[in-house]
MARRO-686208 format. One record per atom (N, C-alpha, C, CB): residue in one letter; atom name; y, x, z. Coordinates in pm, whole numbers, plus 50000, padded with zeros to 5 digits. Glycine has a CB too. Example, Ala and Ser with C-alpha at 12.3 -4.5 7.8 and 13.67 -1.06 7.14 Angstrom:
REM residues 2
+-----+------+-------+-------+-------+
! res ! atom !     v !     u !     w !
+-----+------+-------+-------+-------+
!   a !    N ! 49431 ! 51319 ! 50780 !
!   a !   CA ! 49550 ! 51230 ! 50780 !
!   a !    C ! 49670 ! 51320 ! 50780 !
!   a !   CB ! 49553 ! 51131 ! 50905 !
!   s !    N ! 49775 ! 51285 ! 50708 !
!   s !   CA ! 49894 ! 51367 ! 50714 !
!   s !    C ! 50003 ! 51290 ! 50787 !
!   s !   CB ! 49940 ! 51408 ! 50572 !
+-----+------+-------+-------+-------+
REM end
This chain:
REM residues 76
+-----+------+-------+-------+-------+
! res ! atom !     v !     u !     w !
+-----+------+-------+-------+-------+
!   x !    N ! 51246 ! 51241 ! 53852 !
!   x !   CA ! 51323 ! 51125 ! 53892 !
!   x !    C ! 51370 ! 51050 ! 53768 !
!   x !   CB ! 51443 ! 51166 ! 53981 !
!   x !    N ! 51389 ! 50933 ! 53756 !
!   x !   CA ! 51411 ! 50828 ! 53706 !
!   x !    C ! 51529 ! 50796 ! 53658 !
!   x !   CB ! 51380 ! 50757 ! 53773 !
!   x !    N ! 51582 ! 50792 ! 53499 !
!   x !   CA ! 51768 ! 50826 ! 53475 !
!   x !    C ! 51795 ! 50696 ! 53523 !
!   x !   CB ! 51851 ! 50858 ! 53289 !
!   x !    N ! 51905 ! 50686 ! 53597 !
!   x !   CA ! 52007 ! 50585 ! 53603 !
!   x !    C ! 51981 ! 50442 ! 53525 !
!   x !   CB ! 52130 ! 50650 ! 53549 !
!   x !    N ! 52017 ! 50480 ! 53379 !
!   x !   CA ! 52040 ! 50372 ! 53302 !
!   x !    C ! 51851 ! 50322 ! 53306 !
!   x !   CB ! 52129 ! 50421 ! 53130 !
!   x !    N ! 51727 ! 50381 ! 53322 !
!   x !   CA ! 51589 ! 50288 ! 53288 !
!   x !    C ! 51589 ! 50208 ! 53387 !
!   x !   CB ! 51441 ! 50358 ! 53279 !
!   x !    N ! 51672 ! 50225 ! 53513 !
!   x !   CA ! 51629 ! 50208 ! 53643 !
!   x !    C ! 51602 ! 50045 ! 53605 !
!   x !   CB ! 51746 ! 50257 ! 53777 !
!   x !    N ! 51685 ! 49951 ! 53561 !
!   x !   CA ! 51697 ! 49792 ! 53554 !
!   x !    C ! 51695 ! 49756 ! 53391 !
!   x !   CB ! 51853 ! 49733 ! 53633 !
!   x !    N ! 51599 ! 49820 ! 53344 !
!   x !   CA ! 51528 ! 49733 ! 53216 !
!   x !    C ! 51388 ! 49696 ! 53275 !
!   x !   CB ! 51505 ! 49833 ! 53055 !
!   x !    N ! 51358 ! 49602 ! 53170 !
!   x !   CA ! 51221 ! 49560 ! 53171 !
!   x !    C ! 51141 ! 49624 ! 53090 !
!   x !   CB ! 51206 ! 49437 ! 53144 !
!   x !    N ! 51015 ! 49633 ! 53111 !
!   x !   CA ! 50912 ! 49676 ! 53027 !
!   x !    C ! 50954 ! 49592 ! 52907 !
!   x !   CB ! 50760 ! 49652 ! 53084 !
!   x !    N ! 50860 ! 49669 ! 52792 !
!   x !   CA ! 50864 ! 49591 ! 52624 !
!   x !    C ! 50899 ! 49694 ! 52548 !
!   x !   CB ! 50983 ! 49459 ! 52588 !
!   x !    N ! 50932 ! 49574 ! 52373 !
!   x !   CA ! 50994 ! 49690 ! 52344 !
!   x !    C ! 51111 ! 49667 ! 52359 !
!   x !   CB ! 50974 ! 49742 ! 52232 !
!   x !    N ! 51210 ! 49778 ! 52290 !
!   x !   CA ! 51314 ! 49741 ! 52264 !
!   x !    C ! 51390 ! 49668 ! 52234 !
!   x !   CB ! 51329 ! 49766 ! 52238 !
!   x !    N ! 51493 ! 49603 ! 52294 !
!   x !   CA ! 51592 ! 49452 ! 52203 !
!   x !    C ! 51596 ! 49494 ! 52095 !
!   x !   CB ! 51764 ! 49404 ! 52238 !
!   x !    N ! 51638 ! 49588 ! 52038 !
!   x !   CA ! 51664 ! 49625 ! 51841 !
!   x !    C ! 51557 ! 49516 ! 51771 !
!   x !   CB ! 51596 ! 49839 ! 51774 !
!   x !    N ! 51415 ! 49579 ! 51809 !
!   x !   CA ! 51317 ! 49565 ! 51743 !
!   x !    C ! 51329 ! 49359 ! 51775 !
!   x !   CB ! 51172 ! 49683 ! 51808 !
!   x !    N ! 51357 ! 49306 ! 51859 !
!   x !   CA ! 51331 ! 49204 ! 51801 !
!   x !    C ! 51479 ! 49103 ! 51748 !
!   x !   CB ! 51234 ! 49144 ! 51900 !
!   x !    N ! 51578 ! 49173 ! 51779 !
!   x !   CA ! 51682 ! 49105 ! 51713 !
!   x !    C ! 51712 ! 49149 ! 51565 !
!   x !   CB ! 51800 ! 49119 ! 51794 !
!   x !    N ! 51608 ! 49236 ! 51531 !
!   x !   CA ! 51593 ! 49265 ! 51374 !
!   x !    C ! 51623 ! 49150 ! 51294 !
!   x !   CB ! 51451 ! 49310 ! 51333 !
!   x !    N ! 51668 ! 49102 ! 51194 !
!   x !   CA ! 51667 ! 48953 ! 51070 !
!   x !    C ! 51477 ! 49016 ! 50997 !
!   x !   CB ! 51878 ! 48970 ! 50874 !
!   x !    N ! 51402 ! 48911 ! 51002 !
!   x !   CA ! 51337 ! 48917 ! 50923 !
!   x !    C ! 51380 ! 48918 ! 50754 !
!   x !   CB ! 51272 ! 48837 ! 50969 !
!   x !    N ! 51261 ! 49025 ! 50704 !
!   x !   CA ! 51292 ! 49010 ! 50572 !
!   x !    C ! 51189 ! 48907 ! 50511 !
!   x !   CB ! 51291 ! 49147 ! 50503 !
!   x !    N ! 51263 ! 48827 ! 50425 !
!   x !   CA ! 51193 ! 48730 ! 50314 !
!   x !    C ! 51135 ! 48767 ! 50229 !
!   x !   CB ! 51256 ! 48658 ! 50248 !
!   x !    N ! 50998 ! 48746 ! 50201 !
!   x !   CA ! 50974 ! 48806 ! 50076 !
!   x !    C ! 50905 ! 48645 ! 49956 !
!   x !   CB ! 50839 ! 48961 ! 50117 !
!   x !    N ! 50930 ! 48651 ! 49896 !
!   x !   CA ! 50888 ! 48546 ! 49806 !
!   x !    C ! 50739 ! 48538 ! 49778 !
!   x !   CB ! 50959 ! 48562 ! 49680 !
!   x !    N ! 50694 ! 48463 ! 49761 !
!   x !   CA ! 50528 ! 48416 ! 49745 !
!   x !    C ! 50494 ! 48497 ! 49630 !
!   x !   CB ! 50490 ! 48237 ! 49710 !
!   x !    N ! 50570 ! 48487 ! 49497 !
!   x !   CA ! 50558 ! 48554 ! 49352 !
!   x !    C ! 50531 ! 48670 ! 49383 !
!   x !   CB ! 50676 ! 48555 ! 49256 !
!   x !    N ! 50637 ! 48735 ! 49462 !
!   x !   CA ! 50635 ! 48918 ! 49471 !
!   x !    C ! 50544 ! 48968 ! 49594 !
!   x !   CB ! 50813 ! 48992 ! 49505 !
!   x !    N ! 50447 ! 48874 ! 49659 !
!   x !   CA ! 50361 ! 48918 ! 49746 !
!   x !    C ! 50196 ! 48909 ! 49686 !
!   x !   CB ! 50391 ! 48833 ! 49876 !
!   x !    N ! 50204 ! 48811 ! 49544 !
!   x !   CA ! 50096 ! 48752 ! 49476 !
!   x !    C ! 50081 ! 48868 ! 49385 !
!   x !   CB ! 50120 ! 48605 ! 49408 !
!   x !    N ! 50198 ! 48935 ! 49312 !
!   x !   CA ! 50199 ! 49084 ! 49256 !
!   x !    C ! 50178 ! 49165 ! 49295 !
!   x !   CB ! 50271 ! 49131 ! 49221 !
!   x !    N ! 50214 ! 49188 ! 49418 !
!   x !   CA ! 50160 ! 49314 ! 49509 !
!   x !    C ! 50004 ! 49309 ! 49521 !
!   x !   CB ! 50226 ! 49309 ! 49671 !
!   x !    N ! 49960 ! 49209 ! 49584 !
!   x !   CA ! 49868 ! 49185 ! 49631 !
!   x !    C ! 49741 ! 49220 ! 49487 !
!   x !   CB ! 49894 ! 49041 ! 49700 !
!   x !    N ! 49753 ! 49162 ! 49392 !
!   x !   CA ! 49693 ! 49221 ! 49238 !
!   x !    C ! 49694 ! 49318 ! 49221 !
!   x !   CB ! 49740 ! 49197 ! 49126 !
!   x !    N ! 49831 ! 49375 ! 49249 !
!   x !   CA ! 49813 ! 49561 ! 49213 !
!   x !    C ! 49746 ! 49647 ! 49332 !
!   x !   CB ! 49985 ! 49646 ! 49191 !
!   x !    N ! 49764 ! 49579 ! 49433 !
!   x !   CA ! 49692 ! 49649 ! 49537 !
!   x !    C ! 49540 ! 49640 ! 49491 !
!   x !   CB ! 49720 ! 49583 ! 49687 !
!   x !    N ! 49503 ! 49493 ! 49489 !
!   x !   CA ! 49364 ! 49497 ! 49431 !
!   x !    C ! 49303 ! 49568 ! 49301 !
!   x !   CB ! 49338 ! 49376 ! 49412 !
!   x !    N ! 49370 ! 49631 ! 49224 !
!   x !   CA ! 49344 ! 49666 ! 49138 !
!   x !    C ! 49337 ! 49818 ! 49150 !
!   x !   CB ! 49412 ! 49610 ! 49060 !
!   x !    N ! 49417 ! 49861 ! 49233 !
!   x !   CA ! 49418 ! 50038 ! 49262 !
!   x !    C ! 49304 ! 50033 ! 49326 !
!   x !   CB ! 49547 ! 50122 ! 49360 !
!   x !    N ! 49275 ! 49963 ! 49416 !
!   x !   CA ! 49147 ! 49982 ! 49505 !
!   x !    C ! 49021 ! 49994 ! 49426 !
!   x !   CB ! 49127 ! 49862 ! 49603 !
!   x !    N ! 49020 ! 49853 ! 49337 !
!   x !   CA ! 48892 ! 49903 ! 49239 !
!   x !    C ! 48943 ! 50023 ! 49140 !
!   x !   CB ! 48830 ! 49764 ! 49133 !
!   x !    N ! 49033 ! 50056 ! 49137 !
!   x !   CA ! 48994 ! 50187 ! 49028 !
!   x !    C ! 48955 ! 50319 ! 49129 !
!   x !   CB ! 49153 ! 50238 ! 48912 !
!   x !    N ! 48947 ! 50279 ! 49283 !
!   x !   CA ! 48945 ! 50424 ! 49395 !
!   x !    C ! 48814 ! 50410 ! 49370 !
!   x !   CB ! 49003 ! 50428 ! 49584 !
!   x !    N ! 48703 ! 50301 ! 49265 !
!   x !   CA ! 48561 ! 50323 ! 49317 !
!   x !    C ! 48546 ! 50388 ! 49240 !
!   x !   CB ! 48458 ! 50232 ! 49337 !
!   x !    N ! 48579 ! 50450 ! 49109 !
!   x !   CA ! 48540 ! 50529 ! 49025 !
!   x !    C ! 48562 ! 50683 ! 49108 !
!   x !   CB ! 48620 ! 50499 ! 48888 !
!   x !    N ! 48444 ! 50739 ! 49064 !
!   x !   CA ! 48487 ! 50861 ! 49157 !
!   x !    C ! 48536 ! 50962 ! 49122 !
!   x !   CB ! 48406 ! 50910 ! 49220 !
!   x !    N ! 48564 ! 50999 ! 49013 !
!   x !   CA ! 48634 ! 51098 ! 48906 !
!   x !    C ! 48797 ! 51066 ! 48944 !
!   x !   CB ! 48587 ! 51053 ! 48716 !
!   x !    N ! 48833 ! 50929 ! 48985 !
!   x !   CA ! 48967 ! 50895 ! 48994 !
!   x !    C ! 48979 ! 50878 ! 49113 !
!   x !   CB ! 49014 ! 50793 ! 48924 !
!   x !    N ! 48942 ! 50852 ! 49185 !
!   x !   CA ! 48960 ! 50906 ! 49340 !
!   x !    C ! 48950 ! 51017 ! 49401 !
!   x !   CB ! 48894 ! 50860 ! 49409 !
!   x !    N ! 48875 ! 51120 ! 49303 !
!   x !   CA ! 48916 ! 51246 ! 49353 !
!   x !    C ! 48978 ! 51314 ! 49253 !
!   x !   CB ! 48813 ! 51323 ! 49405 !
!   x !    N ! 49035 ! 51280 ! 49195 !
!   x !   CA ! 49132 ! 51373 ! 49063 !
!   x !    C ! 49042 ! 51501 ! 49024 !
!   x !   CB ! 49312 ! 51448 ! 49130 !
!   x !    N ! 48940 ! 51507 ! 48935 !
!   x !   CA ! 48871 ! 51595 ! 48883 !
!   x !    C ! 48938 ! 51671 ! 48806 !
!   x !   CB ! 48779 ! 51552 ! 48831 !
!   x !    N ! 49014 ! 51602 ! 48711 !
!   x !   CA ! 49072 ! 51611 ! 48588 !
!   x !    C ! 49183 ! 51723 ! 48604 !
!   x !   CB ! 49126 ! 51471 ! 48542 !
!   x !    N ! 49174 ! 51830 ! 48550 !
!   x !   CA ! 49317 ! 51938 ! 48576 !
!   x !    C ! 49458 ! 51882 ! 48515 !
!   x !   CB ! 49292 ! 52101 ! 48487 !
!   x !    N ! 49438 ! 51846 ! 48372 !
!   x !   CA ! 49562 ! 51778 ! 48347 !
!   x !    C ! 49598 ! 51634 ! 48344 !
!   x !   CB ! 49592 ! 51813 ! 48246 !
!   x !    N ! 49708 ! 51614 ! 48330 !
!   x !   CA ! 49783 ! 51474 ! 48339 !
!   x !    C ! 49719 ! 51391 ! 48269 !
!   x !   CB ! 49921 ! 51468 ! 48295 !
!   x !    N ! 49736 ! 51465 ! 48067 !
!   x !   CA ! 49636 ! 51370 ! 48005 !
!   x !    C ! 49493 ! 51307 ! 48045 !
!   x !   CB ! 49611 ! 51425 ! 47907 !
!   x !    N ! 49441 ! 51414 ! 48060 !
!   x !   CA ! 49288 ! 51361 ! 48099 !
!   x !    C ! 49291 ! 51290 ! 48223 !
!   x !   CB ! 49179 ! 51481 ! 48119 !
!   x !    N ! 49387 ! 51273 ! 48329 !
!   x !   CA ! 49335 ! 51186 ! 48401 !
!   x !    C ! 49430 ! 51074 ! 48389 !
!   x !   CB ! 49308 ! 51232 ! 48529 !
!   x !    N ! 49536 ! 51053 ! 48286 !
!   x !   CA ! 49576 ! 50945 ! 48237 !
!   x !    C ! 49446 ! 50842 ! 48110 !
!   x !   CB ! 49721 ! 51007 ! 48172 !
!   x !    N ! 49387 ! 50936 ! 48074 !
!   x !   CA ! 49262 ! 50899 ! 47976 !
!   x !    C ! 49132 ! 50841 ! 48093 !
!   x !   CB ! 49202 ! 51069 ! 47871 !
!   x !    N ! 49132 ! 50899 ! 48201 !
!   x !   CA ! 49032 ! 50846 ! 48260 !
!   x !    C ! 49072 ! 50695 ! 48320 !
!   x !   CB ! 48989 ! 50945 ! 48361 !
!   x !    N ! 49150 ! 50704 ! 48341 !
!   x !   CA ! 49250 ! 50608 ! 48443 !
!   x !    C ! 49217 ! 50472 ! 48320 !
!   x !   CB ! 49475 ! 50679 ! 48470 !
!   x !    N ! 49264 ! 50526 ! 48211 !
!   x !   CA ! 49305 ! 50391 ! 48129 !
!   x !    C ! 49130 ! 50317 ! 48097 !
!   x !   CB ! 49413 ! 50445 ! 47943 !
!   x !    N ! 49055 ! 50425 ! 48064 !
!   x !   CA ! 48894 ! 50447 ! 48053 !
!   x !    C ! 48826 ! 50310 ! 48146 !
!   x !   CB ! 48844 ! 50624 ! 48133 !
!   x !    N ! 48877 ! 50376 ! 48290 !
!   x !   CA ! 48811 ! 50249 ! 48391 !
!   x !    C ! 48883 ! 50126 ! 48393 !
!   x !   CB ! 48806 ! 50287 ! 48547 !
!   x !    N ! 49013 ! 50153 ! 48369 !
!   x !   CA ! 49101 ! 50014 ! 48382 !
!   x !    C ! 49029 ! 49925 ! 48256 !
!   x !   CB ! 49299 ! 50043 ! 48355 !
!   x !    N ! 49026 ! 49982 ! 48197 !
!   x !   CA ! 48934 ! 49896 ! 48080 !
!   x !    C ! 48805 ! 49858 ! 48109 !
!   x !   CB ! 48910 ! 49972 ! 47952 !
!   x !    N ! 48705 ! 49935 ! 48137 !
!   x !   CA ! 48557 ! 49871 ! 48199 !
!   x !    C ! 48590 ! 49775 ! 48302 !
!   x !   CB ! 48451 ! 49988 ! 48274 !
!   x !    N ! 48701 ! 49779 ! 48427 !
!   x !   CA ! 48688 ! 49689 ! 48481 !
!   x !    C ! 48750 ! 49538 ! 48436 !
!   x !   CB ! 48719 ! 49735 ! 48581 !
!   x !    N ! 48849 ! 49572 ! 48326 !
!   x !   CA ! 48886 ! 49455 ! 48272 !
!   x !    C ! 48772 ! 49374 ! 48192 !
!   x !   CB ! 48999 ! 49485 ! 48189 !
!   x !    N ! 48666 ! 49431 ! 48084 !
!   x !   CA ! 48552 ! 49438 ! 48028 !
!   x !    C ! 48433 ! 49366 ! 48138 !
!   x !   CB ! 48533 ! 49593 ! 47989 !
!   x !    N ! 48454 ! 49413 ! 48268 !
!   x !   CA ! 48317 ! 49329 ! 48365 !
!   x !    C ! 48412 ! 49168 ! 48392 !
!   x !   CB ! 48265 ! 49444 ! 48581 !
!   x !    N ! 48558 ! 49198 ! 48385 !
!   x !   CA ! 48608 ! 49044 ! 48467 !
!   x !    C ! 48613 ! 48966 ! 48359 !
!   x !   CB ! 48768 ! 49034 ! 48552 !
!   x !    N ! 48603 ! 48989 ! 48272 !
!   x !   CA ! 48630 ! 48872 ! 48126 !
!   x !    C ! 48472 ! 48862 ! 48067 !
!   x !   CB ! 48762 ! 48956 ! 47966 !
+-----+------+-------+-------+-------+
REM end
């Protein structure tokens, strides 16, 4: 049986969810994101760095910097 209080809502979602305040985000800090997002993605094609081969930190801080450089090297 059916509690009391669902008996006389409406389907949806919840009021919360839409009397939320949207958050603002500025064009600048979505144009940054959006770069670094693009940029992790091309370093996921290297495959040594998408699967963390490397046992230590150094070496896969050395690989990391390795591709960030070839791909800077193909865009220029």
């Amino acid at each position: 049986m059916a509690r009391p209080d669902r008996l006389h809502r409406r389907p949806g979602p919840p009021a919360r969810s839409r009397d939320r305040p949207k958050r603002g985000r500025h064009r600048q800090d979505e144009r940054r994101r959006n770069t670094i997002e693009r940029c992790f993605n091309q370093l996921k094609g290297f495959r040594g760095i998408a699967t963390r081969y490397e046992k230590t930190a150094t070496s896969y801080e050395a690989a990391v910097t390795l591709a960030s450089f070839l791909l800077w090297a193909r865009s220029a």
